[in-house]
MDTraj code that builds the backbone (N, CA, C; nanometers):
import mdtraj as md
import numpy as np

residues = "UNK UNK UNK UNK UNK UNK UNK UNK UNK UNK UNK UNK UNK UNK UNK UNK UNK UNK UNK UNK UNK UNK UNK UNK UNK UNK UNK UNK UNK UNK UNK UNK UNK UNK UNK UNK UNK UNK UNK UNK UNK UNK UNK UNK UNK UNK UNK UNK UNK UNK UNK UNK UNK UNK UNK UNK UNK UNK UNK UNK UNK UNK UNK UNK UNK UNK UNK UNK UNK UNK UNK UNK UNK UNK UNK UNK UNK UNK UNK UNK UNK UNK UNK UNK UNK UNK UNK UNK UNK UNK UNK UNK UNK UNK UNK UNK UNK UNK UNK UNK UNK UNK UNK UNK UNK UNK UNK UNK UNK UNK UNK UNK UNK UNK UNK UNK UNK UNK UNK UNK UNK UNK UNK UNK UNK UNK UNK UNK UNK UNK UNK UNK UNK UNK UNK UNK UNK UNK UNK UNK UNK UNK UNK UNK UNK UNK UNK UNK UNK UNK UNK UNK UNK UNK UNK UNK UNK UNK UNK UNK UNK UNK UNK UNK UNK UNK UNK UNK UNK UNK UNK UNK UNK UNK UNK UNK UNK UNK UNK UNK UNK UNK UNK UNK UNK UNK UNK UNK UNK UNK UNK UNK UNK UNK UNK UNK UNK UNK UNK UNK UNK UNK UNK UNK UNK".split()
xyz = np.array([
    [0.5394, 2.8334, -1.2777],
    [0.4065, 2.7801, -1.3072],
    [0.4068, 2.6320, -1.3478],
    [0.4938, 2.5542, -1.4533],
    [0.4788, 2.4283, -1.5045],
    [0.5501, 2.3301, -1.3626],
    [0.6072, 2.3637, -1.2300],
    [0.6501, 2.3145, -1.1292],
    [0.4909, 2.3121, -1.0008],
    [0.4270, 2.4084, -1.0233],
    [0.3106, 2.3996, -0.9662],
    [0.1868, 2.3062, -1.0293],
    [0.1751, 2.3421, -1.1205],
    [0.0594, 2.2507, -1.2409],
    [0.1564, 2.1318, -1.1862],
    [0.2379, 2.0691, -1.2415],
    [0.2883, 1.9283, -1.1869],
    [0.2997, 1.8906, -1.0566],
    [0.3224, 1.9780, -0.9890],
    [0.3076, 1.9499, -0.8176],
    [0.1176, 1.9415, -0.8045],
    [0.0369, 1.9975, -0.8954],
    [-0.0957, 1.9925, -0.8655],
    [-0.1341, 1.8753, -0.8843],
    [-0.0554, 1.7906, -1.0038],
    [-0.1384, 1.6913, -1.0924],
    [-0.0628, 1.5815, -1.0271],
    [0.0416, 1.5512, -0.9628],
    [0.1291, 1.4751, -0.8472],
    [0.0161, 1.4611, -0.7518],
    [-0.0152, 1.5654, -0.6769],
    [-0.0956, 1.5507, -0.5457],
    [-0.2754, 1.4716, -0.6056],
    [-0.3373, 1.5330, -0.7218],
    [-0.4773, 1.4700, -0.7598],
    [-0.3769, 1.2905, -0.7974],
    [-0.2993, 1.2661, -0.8451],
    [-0.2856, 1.1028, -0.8455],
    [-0.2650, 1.0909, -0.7513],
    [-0.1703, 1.1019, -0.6382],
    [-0.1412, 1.0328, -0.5140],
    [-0.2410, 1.0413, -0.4883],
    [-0.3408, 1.1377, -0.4034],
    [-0.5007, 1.0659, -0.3232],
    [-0.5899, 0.9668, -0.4413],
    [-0.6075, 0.9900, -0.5437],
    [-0.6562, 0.8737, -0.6112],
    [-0.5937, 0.7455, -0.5713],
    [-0.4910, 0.7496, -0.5815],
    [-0.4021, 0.6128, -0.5343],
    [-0.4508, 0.6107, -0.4337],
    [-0.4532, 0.6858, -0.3261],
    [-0.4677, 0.6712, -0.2055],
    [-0.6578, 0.6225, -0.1540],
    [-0.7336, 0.7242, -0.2064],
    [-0.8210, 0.6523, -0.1585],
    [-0.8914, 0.5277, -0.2289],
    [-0.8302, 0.4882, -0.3597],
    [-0.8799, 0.3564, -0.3950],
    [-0.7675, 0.2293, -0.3290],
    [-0.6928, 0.2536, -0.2562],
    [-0.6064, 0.1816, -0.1550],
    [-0.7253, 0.1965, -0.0482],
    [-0.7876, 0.3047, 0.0313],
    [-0.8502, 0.2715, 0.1089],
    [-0.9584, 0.1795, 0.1103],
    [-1.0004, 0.2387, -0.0220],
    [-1.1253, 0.1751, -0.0646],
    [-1.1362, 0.0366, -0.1077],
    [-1.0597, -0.0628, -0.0891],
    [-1.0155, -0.1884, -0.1476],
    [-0.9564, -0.2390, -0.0330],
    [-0.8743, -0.1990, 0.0252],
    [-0.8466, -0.2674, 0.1751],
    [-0.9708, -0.2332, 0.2989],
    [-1.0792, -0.1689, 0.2721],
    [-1.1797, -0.1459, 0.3570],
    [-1.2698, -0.3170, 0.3453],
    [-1.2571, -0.3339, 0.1877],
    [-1.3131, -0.5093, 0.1670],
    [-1.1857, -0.5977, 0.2329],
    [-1.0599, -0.5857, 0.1969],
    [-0.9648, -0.7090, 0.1568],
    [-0.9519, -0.7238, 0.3364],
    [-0.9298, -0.5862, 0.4344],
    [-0.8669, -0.5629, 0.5063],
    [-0.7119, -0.6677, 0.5545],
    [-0.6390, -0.6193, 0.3943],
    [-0.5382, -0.6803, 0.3977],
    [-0.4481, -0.5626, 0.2773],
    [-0.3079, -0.5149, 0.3878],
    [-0.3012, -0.4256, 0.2525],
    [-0.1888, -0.5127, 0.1580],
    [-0.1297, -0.5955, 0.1776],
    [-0.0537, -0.6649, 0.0747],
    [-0.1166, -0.7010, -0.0332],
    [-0.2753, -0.7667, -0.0363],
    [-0.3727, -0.8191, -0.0898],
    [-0.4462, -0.7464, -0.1967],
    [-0.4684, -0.6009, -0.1237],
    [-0.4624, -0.4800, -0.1658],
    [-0.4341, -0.4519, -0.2630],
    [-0.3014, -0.4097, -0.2312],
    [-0.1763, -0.3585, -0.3259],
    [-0.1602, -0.4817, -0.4456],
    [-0.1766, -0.6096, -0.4309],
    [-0.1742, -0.7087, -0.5442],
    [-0.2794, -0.6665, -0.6505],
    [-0.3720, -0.6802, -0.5798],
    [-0.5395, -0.6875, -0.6517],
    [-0.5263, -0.5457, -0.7411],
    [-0.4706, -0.4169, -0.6648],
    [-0.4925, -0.3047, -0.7880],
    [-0.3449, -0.3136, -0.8597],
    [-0.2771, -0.3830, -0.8737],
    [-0.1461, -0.3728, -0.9780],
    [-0.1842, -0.4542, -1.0484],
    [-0.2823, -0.4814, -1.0645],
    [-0.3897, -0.5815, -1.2010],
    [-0.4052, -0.4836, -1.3044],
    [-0.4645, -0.3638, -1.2585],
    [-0.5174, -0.2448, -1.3399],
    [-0.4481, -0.1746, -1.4028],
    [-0.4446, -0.1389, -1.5478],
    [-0.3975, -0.0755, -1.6011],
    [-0.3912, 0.1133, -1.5554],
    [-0.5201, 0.1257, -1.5443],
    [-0.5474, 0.2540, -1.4930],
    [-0.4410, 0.3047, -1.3132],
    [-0.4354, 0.1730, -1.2640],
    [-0.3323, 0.1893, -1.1264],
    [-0.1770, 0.2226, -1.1932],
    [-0.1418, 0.1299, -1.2782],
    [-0.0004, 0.1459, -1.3349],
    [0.0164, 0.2809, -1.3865],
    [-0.0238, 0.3350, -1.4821],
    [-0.1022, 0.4663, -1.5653],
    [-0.0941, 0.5518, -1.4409],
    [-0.1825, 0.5812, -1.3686],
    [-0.1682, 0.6828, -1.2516],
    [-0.0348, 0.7036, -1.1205],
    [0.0101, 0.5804, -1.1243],
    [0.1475, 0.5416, -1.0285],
    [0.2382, 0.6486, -1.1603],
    [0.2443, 0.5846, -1.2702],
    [0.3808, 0.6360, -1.3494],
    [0.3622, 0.8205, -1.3513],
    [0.2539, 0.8392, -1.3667],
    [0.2225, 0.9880, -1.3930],
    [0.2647, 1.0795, -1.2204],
    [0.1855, 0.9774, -1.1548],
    [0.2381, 1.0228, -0.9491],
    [0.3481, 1.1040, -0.9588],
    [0.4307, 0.9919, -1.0023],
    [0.5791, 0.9657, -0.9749],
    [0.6291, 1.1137, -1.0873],
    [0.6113, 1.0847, -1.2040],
    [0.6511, 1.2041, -1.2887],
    [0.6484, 1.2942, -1.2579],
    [0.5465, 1.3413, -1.2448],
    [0.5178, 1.4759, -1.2035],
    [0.5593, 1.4937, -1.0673],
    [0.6067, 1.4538, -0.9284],
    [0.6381, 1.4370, -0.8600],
    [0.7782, 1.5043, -0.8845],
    [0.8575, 1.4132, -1.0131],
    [0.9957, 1.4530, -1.0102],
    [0.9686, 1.6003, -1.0748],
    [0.8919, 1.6016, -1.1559],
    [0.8856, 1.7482, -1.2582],
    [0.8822, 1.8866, -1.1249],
    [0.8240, 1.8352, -1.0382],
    [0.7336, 1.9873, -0.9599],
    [0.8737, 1.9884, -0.8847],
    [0.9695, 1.9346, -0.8853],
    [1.0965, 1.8636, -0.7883],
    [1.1597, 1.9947, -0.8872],
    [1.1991, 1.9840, -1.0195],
    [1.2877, 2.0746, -1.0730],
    [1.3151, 1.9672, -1.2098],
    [1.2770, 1.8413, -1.1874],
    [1.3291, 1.7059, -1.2918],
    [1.2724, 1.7342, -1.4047],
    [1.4067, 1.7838, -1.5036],
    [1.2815, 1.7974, -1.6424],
    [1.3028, 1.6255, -1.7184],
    [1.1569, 1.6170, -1.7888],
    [1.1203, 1.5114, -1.8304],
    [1.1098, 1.4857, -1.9858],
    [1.1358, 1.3985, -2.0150],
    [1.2164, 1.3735, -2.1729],
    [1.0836, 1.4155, -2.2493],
    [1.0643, 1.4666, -2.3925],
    [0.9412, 1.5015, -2.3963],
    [0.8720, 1.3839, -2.4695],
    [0.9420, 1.2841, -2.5118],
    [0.9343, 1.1297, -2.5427],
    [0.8563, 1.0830, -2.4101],
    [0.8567, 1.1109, -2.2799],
    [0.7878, 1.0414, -2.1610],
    [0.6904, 1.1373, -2.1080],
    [0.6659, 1.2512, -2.1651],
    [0.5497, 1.3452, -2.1503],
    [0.4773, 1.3103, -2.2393],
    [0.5355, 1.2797, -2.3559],
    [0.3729, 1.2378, -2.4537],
    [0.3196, 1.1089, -2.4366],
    [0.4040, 1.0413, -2.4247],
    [0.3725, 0.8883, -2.3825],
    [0.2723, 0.8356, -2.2461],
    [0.3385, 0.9665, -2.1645],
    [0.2506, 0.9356, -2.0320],
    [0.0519, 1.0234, -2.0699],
    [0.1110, 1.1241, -2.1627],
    [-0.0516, 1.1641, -2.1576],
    [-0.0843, 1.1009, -2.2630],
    [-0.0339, 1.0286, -2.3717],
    [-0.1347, 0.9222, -2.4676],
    [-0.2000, 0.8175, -2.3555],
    [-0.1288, 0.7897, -2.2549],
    [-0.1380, 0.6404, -2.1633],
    [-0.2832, 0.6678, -2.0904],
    [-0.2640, 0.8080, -2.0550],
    [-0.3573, 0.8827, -1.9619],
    [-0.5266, 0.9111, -2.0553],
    [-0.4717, 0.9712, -2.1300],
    [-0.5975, 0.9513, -2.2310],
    [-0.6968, 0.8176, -2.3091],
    [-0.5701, 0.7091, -2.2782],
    [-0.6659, 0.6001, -2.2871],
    [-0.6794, 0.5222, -2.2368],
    [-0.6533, 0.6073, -2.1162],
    [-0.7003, 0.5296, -1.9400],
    [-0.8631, 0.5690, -1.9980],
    [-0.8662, 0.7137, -2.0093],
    [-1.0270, 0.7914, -1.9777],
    [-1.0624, 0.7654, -2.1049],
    [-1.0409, 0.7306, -2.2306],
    [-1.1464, 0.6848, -2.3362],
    [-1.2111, 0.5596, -2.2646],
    [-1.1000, 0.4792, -2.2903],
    [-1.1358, 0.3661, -2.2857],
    [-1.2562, 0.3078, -2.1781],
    [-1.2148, 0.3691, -2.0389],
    [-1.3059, 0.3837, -1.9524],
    [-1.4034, 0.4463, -1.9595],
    [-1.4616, 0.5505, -2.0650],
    [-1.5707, 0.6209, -2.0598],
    [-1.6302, 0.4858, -2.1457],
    [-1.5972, 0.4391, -2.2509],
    [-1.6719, 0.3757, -2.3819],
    [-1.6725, 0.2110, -2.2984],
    [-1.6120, 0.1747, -2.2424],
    [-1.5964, 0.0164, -2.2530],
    [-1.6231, -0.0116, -2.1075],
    [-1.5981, 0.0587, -2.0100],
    [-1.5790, -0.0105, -1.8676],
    [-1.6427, 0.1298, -1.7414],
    [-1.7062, 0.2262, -1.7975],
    [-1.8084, 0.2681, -1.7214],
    [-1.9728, 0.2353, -1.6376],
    [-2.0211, 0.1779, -1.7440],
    [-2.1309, 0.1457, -1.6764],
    [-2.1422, -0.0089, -1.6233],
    [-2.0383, -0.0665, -1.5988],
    [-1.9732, -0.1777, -1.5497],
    [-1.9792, -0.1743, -1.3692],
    [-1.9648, -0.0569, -1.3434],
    [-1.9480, -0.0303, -1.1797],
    [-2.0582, 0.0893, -1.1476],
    [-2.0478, 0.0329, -1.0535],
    [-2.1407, 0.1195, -0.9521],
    [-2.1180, 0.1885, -0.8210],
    [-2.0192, 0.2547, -0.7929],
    [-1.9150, 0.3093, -0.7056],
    [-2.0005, 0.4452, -0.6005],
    [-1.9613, 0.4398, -0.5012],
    [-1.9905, 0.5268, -0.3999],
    [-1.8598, 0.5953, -0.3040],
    [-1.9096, 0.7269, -0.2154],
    [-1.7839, 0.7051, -0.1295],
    [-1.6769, 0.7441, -0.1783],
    [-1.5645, 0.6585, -0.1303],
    [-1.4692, 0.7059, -0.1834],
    [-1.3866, 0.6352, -0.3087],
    [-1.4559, 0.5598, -0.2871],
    [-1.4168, 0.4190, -0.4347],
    [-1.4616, 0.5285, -0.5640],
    [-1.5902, 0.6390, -0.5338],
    [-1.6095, 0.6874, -0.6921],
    [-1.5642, 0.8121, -0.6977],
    [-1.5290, 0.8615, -0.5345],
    [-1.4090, 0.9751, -0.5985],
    [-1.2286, 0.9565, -0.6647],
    [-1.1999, 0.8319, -0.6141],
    [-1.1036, 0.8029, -0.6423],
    [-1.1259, 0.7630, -0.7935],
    [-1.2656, 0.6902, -0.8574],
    [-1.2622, 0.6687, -0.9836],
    [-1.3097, 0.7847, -1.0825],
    [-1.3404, 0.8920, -0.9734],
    [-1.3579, 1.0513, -1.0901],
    [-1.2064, 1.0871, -1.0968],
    [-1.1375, 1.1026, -0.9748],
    [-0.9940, 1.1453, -1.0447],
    [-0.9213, 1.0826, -1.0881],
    [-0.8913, 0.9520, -1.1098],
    [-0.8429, 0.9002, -1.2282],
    [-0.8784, 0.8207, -1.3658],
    [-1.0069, 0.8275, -1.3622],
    [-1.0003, 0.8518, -1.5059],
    [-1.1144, 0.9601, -1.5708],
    [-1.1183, 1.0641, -1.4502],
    [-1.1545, 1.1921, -1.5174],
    [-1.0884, 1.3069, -1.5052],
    [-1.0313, 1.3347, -1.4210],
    [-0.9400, 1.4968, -1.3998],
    [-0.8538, 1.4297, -1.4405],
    [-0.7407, 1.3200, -1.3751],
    [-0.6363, 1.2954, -1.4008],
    [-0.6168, 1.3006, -1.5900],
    [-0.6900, 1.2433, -1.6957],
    [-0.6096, 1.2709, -1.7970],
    [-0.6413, 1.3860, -1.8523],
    [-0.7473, 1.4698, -1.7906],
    [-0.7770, 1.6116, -1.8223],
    [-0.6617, 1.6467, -1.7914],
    [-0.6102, 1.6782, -1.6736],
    [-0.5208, 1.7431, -1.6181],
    [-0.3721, 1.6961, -1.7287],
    [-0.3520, 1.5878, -1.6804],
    [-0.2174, 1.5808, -1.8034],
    [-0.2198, 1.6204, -1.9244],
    [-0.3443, 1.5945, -2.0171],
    [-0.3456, 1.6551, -2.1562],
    [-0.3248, 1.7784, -2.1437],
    [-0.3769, 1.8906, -2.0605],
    [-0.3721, 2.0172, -2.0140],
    [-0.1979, 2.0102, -2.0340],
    [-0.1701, 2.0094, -1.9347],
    [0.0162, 1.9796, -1.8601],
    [0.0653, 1.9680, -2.0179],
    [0.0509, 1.8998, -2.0795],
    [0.1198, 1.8728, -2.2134],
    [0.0826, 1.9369, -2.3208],
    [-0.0073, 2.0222, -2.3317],
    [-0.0372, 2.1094, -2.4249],
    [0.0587, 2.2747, -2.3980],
    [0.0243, 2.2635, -2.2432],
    [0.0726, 2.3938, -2.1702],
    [0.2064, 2.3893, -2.1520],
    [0.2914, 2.2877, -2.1285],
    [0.4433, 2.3180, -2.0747],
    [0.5447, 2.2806, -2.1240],
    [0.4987, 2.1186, -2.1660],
    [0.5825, 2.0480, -2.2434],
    [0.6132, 2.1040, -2.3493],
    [0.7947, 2.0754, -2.4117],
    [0.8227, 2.1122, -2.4828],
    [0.7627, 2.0812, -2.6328],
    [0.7726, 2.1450, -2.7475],
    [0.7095, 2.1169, -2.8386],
    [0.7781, 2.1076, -2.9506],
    [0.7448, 2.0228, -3.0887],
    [0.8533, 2.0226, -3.2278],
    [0.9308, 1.9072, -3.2149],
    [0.9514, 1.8643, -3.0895],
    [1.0686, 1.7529, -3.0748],
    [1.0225, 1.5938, -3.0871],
    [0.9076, 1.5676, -3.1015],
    [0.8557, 1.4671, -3.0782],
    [0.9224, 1.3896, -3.2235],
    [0.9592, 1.2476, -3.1610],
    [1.0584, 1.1577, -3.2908],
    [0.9346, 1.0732, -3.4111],
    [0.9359, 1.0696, -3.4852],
    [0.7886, 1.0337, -3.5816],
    [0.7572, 0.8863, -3.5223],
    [0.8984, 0.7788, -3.4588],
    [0.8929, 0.6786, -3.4191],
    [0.8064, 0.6508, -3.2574],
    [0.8594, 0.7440, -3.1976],
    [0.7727, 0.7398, -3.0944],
    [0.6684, 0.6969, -3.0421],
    [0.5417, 0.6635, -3.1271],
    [0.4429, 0.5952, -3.1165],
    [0.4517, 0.4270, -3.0683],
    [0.5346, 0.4198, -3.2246],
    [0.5871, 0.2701, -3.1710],
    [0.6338, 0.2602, -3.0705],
    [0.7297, 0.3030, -3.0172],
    [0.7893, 0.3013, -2.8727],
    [0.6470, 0.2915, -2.7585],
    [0.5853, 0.3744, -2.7448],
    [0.4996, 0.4189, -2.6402],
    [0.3744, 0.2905, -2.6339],
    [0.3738, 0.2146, -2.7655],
    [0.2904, 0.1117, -2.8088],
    [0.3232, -0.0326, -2.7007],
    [0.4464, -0.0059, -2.6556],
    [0.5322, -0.1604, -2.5894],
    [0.4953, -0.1226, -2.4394],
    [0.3974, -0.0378, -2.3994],
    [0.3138, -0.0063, -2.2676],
    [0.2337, -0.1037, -2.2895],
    [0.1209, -0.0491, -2.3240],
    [0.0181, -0.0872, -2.3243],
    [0.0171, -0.2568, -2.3449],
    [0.1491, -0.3046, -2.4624],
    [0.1633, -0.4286, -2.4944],
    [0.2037, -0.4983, -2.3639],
    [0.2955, -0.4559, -2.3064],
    [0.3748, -0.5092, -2.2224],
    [0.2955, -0.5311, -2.1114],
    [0.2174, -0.3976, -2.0544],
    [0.0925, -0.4584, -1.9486],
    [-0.0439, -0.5844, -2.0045],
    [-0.0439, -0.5794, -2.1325],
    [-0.1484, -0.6816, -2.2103],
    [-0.0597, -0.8558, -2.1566],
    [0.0146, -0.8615, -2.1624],
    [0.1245, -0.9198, -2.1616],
    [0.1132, -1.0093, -2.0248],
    [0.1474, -0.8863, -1.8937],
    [0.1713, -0.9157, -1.7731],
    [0.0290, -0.9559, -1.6822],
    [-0.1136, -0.8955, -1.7670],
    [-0.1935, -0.9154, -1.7267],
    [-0.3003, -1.0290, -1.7469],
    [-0.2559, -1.0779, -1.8482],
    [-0.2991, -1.2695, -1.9311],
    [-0.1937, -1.3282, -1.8104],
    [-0.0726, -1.2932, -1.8237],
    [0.0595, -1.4124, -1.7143],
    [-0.0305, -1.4273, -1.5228],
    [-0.0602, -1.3015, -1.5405],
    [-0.1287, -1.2703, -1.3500],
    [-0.2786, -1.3812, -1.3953],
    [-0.3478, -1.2973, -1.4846],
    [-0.4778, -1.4285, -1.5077],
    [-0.4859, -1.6024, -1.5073],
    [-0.3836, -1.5536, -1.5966],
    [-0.3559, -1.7452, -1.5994],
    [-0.3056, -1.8082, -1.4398],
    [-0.2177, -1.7290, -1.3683],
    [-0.1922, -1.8316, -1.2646],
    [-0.3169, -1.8096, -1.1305],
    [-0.4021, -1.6995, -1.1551],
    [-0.5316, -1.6437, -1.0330],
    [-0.6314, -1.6654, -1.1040],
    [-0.6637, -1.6838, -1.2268],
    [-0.8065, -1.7116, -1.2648],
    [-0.8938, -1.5639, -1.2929],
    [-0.8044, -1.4683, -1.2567],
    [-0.8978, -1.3020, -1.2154],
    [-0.7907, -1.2400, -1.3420],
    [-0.8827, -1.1916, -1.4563],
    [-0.8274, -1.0519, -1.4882],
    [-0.8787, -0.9127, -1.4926],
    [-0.8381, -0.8243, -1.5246],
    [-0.8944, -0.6497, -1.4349],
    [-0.9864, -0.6170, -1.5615],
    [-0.9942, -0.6439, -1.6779],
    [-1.1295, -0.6238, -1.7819],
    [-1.1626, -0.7065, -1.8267],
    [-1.3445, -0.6860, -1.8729],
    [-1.4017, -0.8100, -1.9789],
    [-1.3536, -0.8086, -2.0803],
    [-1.2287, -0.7039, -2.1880],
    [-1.1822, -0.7324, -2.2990],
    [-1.0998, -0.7749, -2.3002],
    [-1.0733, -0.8700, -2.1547],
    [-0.9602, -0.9065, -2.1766],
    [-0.9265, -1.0554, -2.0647],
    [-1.0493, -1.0932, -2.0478],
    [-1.0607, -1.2232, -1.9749],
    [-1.1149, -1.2931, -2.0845],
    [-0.9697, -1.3818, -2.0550],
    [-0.9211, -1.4816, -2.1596],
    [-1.0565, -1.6049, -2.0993],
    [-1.0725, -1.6269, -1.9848],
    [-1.1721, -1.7210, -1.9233],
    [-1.2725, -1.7724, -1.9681],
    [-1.3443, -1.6134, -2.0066],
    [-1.4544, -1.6157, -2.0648],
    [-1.4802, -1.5718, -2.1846],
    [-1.4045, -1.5165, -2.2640],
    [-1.3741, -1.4697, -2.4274],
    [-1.2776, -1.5321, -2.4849],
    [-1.2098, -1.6579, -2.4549],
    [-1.0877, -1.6856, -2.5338],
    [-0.9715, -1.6376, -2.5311],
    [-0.8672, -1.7013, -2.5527],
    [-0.7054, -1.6514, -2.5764],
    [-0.7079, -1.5775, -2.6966],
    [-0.7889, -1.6314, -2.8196],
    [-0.7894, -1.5672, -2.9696],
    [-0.8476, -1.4295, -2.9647],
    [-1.0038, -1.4298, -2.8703],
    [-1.0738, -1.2627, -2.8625],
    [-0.9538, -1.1668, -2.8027],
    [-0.8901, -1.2269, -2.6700],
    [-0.8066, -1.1505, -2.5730],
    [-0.7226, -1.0923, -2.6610],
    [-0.6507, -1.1600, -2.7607],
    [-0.5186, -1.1322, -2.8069],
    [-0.5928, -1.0084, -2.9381],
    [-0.6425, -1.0509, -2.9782],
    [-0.7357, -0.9524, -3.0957],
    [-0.7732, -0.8047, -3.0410],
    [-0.8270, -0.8153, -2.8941],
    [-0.8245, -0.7244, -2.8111],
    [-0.7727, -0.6405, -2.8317],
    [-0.6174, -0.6893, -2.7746],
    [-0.4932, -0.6481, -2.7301],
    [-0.4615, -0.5785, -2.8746],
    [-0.4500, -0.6485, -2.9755],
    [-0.4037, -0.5777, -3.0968],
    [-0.4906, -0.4556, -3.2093],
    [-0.6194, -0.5055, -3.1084],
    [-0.6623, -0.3314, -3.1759],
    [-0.6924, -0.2421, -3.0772],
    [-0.6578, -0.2785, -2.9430],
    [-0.5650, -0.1432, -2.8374],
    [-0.4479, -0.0879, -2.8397],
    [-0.3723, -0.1454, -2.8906],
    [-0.2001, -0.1452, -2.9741],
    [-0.2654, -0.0352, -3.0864],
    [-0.3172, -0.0857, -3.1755],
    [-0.3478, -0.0171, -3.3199],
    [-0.3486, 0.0965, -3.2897],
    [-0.5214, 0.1315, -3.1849],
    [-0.5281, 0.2705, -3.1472],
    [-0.4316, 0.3677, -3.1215],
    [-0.3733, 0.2584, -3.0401],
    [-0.2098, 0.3809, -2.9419],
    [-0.1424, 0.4288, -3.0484],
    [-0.1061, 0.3471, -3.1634],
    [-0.0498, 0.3735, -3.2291],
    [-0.0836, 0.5032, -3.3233],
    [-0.2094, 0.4919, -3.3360],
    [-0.2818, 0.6036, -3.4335],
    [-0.2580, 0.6955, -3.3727],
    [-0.3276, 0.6822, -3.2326],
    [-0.3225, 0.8159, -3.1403],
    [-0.2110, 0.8639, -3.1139],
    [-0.1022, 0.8139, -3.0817],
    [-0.0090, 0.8571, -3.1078],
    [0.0559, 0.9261, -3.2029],
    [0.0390, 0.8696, -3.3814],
    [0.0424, 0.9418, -3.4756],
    [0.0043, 1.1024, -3.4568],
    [-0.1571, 1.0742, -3.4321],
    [-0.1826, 1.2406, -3.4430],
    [-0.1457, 1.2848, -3.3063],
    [-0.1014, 1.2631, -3.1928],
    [0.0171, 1.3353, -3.1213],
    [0.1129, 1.3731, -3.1277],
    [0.1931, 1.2894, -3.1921],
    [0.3388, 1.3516, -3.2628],
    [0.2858, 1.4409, -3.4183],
    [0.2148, 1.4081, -3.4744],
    [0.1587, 1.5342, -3.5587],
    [0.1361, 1.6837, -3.5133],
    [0.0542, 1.6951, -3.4323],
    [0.0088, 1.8125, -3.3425],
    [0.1273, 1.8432, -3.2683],
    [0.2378, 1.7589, -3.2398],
    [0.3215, 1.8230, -3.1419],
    [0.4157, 1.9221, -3.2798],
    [0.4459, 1.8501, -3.4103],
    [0.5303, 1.8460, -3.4504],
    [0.4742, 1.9942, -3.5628],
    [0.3816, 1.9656, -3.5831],
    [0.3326, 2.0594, -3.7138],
    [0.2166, 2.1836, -3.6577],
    [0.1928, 2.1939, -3.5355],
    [0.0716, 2.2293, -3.5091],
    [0.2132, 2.3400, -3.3605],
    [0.1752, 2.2856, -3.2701],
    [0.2099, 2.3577, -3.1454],
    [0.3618, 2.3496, -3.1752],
    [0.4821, 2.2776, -3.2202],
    [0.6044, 2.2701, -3.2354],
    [0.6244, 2.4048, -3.3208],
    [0.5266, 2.4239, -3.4291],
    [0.5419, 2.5979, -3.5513],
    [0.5213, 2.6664, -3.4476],
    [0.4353, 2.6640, -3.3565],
    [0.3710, 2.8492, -3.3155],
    [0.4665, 2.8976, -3.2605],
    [0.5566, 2.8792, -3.1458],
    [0.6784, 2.9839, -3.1324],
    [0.7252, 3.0614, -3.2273],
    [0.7449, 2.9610, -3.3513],
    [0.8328, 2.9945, -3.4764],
    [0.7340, 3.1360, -3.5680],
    [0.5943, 3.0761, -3.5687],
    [0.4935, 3.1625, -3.6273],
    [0.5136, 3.2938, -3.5249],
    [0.4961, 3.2961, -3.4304],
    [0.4808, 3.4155, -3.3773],
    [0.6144, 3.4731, -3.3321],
    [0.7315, 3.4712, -3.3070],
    [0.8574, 3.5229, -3.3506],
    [0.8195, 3.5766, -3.5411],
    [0.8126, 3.4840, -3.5818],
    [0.8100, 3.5291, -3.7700],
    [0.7086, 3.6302, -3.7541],
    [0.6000, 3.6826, -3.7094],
    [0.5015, 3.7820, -3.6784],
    [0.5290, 3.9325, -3.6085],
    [0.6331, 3.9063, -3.5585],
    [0.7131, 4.0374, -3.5048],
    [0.7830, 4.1257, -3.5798],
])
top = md.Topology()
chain = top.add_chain()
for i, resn in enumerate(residues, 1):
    res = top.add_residue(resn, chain, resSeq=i)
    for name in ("N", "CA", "C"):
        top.add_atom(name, md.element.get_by_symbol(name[0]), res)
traj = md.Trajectory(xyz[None], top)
């Protein structure tokens, strides 16, 4: 079962990938151009890493549970963030808005699911957060370096152009904060919450 659920949640990212590739080279009709323009997006990086994971998982590849929580904190604030800050921003049809229902609506449904259901549990390191925090930083990072030399970055919280280097970076550090929190109560829940119940229900027998 946890080789199927991941072979399920593999196949909903690849066509997301896939038809917002169509849907972007249908304008650029250029796919190098393409492929540049969506490795801007956080939500593209986020859905590529999860592809790929689960890809190896449905394969037989078990996955560190340090990169299962990390990938569904990443995933979950693909779809906050996008519900609260960068939804009513677009106006999508076709296949541009099915590709933007499955990734940033099934897709982190589906992984939070995947990680409640399969992933191992109890093991999560209290540090971890921090770790999982140098994502989000590291794309904050790569995506000011792509702005500055194209003039284009992939959100308004984060075009330096028109909000400043000081708003951008402020941004950036209370999207860090969050991860970090959220993360907290992920490794909480993994650790004190779903990590006991084996233990509770063995002790119940």
């Amino acid at each position: 079962m946890p080789r199927i659920a991941a072979a399920l949640l593999a196949l909903i990212c690849w066509v997301a990938l896939g038809l917002r590739v169509a849907a972007t080279n249908a304008v650029t009709h250029d796919l190098l151009a393409t492929l540049w323009i969506l490795a801007r997006f956080f939500t593209i990086t986020t859905n590529l890493a999860v592809a790929v994971a689960m890809t190896c998982a449905a394969l037989g590849k078990r996955l560190s549970d340090s990169l299962l929580g990390g990938l569904t904190l990443a995933m979950v604030l693909v779809g906050i963030v996008y519900a609260i800050l960068l939804a009513k921003l677009y106006h999508l049809t076709g296949i541009a808005l099915a590709a933007d229902i499955l990734m940033h609506k099934v897709a982190p449904i589906g992984v939070s699911l995947y990680w409640l259901a399969f992933a191992p549990h109890g093991g999560l390191r209290r540090k971890a957060p921090l770790w999982w925090s140098l994502y989000p930083i590291a794309y904050f990072a790569y995506a000011i370096a792509r702005g500055a030399v194209d003039g284009r970055y992939p959100y308004p919280f984060m075009d330096v152009g028109k909000i400043g280097l000081g708003a951008t970076l402020l941004n950036a550090a209370v999207i860090a904060a969050a991860f970090i929190v959220a993360g907290e109560g992920l490794v909480w829940l993994d650790r004190h919450v779903l990590g006991r119940a084996p233990r509770l229900a063995k002790a119940g027998r």
